[in-house]
N, C-alpha and C positions, 0 to 999 in steps of 0.2 A: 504494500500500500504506500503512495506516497506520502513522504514526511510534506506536512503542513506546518506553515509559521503558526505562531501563537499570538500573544497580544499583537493590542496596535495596526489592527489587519484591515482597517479602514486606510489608514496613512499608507499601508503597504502595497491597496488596491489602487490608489489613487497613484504612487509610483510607479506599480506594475504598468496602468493605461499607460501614464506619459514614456515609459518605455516603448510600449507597443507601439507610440502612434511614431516613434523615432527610430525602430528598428529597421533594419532593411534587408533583404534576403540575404543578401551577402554573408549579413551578422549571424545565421541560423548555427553557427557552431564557430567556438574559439578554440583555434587552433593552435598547439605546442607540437612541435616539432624535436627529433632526437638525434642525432647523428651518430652512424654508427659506419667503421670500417670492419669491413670485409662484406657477409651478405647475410641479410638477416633472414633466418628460416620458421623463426618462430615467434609472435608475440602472444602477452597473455598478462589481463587484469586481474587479479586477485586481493586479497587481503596477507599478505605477506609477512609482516609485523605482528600481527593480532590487535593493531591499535581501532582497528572501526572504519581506516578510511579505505580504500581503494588504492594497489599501489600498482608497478607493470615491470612487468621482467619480459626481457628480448634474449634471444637464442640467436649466435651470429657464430658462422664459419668463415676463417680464415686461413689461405694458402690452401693448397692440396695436399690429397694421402701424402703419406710418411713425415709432412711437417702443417700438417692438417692443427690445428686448432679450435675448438668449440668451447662458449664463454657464454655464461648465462649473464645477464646486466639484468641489476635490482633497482628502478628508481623508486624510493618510497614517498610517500605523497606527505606533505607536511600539514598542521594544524591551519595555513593559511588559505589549504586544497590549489595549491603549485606542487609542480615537479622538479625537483634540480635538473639542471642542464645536464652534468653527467651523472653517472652508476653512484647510485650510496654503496654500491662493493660489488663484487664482479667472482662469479664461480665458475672452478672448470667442471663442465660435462664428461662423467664418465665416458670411457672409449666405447664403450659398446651400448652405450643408448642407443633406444629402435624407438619407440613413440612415448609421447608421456600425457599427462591428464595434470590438474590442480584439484587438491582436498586440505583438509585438516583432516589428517588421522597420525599423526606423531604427537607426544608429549610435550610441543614446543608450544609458541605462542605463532600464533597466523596458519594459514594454509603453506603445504608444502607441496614440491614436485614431486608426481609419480609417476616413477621413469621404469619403463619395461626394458629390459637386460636379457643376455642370454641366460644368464643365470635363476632368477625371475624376477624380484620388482626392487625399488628402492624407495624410501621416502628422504627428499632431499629441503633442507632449512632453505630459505631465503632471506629469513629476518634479520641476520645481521650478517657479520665479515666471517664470521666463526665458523668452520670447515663443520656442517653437522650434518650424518646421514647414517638411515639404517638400511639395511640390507635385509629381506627376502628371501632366501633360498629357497626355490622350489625343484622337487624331484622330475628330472626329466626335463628342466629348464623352460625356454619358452622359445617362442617362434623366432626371437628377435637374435638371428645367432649371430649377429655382430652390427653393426651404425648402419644407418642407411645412409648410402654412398653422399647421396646428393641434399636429404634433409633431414629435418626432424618434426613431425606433425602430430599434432592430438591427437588421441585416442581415446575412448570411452572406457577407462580401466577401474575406476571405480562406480558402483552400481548400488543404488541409497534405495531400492524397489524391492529386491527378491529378502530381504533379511528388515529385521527390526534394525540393525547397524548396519552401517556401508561395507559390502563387499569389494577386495580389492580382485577382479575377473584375468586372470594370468591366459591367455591363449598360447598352446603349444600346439604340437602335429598330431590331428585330429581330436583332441581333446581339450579343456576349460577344467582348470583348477580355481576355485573363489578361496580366496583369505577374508581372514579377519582383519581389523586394524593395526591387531596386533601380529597376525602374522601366521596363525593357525589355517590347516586348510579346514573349509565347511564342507563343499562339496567338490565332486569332480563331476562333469559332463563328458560322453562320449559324443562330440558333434559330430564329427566325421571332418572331411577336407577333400579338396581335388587340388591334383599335379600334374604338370604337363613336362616331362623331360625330353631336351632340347638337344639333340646331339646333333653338331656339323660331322654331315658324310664327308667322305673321302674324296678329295678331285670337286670339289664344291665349287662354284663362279664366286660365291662370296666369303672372305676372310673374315674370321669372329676373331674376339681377344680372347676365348680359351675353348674348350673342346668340349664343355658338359656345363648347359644350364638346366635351372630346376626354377620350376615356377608356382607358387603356391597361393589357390586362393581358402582363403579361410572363409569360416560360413557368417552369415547376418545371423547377429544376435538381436533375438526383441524381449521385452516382459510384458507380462498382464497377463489379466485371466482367462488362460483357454475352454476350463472344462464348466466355470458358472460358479466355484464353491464359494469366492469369496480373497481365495490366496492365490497370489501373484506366481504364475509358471514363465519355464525362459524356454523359445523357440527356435531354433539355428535352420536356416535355409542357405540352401545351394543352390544351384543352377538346375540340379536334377532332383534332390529330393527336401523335405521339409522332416525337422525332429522336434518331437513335443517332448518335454520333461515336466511331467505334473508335481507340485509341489504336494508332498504331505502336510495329514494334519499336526504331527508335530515340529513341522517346519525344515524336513529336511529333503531330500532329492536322491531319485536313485542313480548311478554312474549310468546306466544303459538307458535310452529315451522309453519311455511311455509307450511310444505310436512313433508310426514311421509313416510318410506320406508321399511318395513316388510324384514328380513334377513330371510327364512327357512331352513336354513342351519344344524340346530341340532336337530337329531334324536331324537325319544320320547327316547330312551333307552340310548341315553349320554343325554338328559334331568334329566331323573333320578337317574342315578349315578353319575351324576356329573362328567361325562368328556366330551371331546373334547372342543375343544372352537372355537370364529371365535375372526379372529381380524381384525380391520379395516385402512387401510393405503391412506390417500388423499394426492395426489401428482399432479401436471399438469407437467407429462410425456412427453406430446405430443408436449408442446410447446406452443397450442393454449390460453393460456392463462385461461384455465377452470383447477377445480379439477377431477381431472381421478381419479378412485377406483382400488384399488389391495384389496382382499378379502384373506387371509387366514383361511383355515378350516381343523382341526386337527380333527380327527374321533377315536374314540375308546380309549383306554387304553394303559401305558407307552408300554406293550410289544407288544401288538396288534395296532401299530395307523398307520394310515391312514392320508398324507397332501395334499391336494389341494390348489393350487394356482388360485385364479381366477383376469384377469385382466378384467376391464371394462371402454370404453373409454366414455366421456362426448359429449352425442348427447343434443343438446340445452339445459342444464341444467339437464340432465337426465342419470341416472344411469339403460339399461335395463341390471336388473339380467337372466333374459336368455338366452339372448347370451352374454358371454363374448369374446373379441378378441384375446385371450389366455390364457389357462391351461396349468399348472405343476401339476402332481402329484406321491410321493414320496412311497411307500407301505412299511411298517414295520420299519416306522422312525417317527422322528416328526424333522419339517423343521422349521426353520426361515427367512423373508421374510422383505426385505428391499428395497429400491427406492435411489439410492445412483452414485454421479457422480464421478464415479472410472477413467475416464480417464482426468477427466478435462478441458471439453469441450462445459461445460454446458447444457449435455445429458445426461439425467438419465440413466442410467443402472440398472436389476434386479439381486439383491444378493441373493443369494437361500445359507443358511448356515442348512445341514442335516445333523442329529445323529440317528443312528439305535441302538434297546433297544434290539435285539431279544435274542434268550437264548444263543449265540456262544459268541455274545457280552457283554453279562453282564458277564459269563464265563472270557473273554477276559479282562473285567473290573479288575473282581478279581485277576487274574494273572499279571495284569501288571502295575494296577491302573492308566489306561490313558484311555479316551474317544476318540474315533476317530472321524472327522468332515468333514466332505469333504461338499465344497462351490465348488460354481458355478455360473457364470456373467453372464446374459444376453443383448443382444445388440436388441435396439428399431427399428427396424423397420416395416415399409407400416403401420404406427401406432397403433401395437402391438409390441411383443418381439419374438425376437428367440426364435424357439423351440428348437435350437443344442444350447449349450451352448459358450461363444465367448471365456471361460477360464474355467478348473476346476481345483480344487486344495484340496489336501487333508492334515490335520495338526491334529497330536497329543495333546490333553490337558491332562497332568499329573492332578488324582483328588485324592481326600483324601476320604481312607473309614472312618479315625475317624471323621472327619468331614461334610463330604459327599459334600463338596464343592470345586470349582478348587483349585488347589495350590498356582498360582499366580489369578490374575485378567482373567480376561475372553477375550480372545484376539477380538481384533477390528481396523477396516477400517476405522473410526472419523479422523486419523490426514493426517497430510501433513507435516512430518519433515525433509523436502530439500524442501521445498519451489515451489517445479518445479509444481503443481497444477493438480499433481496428488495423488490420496488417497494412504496412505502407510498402510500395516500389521504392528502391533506391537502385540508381545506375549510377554508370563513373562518364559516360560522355568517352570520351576518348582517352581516358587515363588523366584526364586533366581540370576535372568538375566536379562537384555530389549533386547527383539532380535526384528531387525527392516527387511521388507520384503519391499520393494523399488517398487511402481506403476512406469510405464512406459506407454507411447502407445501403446509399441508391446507386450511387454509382463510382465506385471505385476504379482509381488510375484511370482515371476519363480524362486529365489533362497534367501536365507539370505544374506543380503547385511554386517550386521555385529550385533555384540552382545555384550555388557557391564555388569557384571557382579553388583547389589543391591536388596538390595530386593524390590522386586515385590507384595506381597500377596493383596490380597485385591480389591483396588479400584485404576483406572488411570482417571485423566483428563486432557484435555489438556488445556493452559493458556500459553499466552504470559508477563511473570515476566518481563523480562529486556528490552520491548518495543525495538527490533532489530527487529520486523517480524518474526522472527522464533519462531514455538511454542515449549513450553517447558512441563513439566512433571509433575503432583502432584501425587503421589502415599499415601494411607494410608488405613489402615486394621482395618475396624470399628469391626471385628469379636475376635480379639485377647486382652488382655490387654498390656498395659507399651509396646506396639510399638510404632516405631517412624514414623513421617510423613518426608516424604523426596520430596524434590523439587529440579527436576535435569533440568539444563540448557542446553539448546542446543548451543551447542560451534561450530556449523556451519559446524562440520565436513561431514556430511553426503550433505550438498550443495554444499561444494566443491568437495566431490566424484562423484556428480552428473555432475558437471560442466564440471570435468576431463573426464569423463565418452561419455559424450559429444562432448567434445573437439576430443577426441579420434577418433570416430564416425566419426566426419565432417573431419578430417583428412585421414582417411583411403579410406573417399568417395573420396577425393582427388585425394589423391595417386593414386585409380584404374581407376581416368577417363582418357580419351583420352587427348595426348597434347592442343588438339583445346578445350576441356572440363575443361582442366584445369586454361589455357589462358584467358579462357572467363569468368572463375571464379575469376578471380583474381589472381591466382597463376603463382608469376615470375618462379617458378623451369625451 
């Protein structure tokens, strides 16, 4: 809930206005900027201290293997809610971190890092200069058998859902070990896994840099209630099949799943080439308190694909893949497929985000170096979704061919920046803007509500820094060297636009009702 001022809140309204009527789009977030050498692969808001406020630690590689360095930087936030220009103190990253997460589950004061190891987890201080970390051992180690070459990304390692205490979730090869805080295991999962081994034949046209790759996907984990009891179970999906693990009633799990659920969704012929894929999305859509399935399945190849949407609603614990209670499908694109409460009303809505690869369009690519993406809302009802869409919307992303990656950050429906509790668009423009697209009830991302001008490239997240309730902005481009990470504030302008906005609204309704409609509303006119 946002913190609200206390006394004196007439004096405070009447500044807020004269703020409002002097803000200007530009001013919609105040921006601190960080300089960092080498390439920043990671940032991340937390409470680090344990003092209450919001502070930011950066993950930055410098030089390459053999004189490779990785440095975690701590700026803590001070009582004035500034940032120091440089690190309040600076940690080196074990060599063999593979992803990490942020928690409080160490004996210290603030949230620490939790870094997945070959070994299995660590929890690492942040709060001062003082070298402090536990270690983990887990039997059989974990997936992460040494750094990832190129970076270091979150992960979802600790899970506050399947236990009364947050479990620390260890993935290794086919299996899931959960700890305690402290370090104990609770459970083990048999999720299962798929491998692709990659051997260069002999006499081959193309030189690789070694003779034996191994490629390994691990399965999507989700929680909630599959079977109706009441207690939170965890689900792992592949490409080919789905594992339910029911939670008992005394809260513990068996190593071998429950039910087993065969996916036959990919064709022998994207078996073999290695394309299409399916993905798996557990949501309770419907409200009934069960996990419901949404099934995405991509068919064929970048120019030739084929997306289906499959929904599947939860009949007593049961997912039948035969009938589903709604299809989409997309021909000569590849779609993305999200469960997302766009109007804030704590009803999901389905996001359908499509991109067409055909030959006018790649064509099109080349001349103008923008992707075209046209999304689409759907609205839940007789418990499926609309087949007509309730919104579509179509948005240009400027891409790079030396690169081959967006310009800015990848635009996304994650925040809510006015507060009104509805999901907003935010885009980067060309790596060089924040342009924000304003959720409504009626009608959402119907137009650009405003745009401020920083750079953008890379990566956004959203984090509440100066605990006002309003979220705020981390941007940083683990892709480039000697950029800076930038953290922009939300200075409330776009909630007083909404407010205004509003106001307006309830004014106009006024104005156009009958005397006796007005009377009755309250209004002396």
């Amino acid at each position: 809930m946002r913190r609200r001022r206390g006394a004196g809140w007439m004096i405070g309204f009447c500044v807020a206005m004269t703020m409002a009527s002097s803000l200007r789009a530009e001013d919609m977030f105040r921006v601190q900027r960080f300089e960092h050498t080498g390439r920043t692969v990671a940032a991340r808001g937390g409470d680090f201290d344990g003092d209450g406020r919001s502070d930011l630690a950066t993950v930055t590689i410098t030089g390459a293997p053999h004189a490779e360095v990785r440095s975690v930087h701590v700026f803590l936030q001070g009582a004035d809610g500034t940032f120091p220009a440089q690190p309040n103190h600076v940690h080196s990253l074990p060599l063999d971190a593979g992803v990490y997460d942020v928690a409080d589950l160490a004996p210290w004061p603030g949230e620490e890092l939790v870094v997945l190891r070959s070994s299995g987890v660590s929890l690492i201080s942040l709060a001062s200069a003082e070298d402090r970390r536990i270690d983990y051992p887990v039997e059989g180690g974990s997936v992460a058998t040494t750094r990832d070459e190129r970076g270091f990304e979150p992960f979802g390692l600790v899970n506050r859902e399947l236990a009364d205490e947050p479990w620390i979730v260890v993935p290794q090869f086919g299996r899931v070990v959960a700890l305690s805080p402290s370090g104990e295991v609770r459970a083990r999962f048999d999720v299962g896994q798929r491998s692709n081994y990659y051997v260069m034949p002999p006499g081959g046209l193309v030189s690789t840099e070694s003779n034996f790759q191994l490629f390994i996907d691990l399965p999507k984990l989700a929680t909630g209630d599959v079977d109706g009891d009441g207690r939170v179970d965890l689900v792992a999906a592949t490409r080919h099949e789905i594992r339910v693990f029911l939670r008992h009633e005394d809260g513990s799990f068996d190593e071998a799943p429950s039910r087993t659920l065969p996916l036959a969704f990919i064709s022998a012929r994207d078996h073999i080439r290695g394309t299409g894929g399916v993905a798996c999305d557990f949501r309770d859509y419907d409200g009934d308190g069960r996990l419901d399935l949404l099934i995405s399945h991509v068919e064929g190849s970048l120019n030739e694909s084929h997306t289906t949407t499959h929904v599947f609603h939860n009949d007593a614990g049961h997912w039948n893949l035969a009938e589903p209670v709604a299809m989409f499908e997309s021909d000569g694109s590849l779609a993305s497929d999200r469960l997302v409460d766009v109007e804030g009303d704590g009803t999901l809505e389905l996001l359908r985000i499509r991109m067409e690869f055909g030959l006018l369009e790649l064509v099109e690519l080349l001349l103008t170096s923008e992707i075209d993406a046209e999304f689409a809302i759907h609205r839940i009802v007789d418990g499926g979704f609309e087949k007509k869409p309730w919104l579509e919307r179509s948005l240009g992303i400027p891409f790079s061919l030396e690169t081959f990656r967006a310009e800015g950050f990848i635009p996304t429906i994650r925040g809510d920046l006015d507060d009104d509790g509805h999901a907003d668009l935010v885009t980067s423009g060309s790596g060089d803007e924040i342009e924000v697209y304003l959720g409504s009830a009626s009608s959402p991302f119907s137009r650009r509500t405003a745009r401020q001008k920083m750079s953008t490239a890379g990566v956004i997240d959203f984090h509440d820094f100066d605990g006002d309730g309003l979220q705020d902005l981390l941007i940083y481009d683990p892709h480039h060297f000697d950029t800076e990470v930038s953290v922009a504030i939300n200075t409330g302008w776009l909630e007083e636009k909404t407010k205004g906005s509003r106001a307006r609204r309830q004014r106009g309704a006024a104005l156009s009702a009958s005397p006796e409609e007005a009377s009755s509303d309250g209004d002396s006119r």
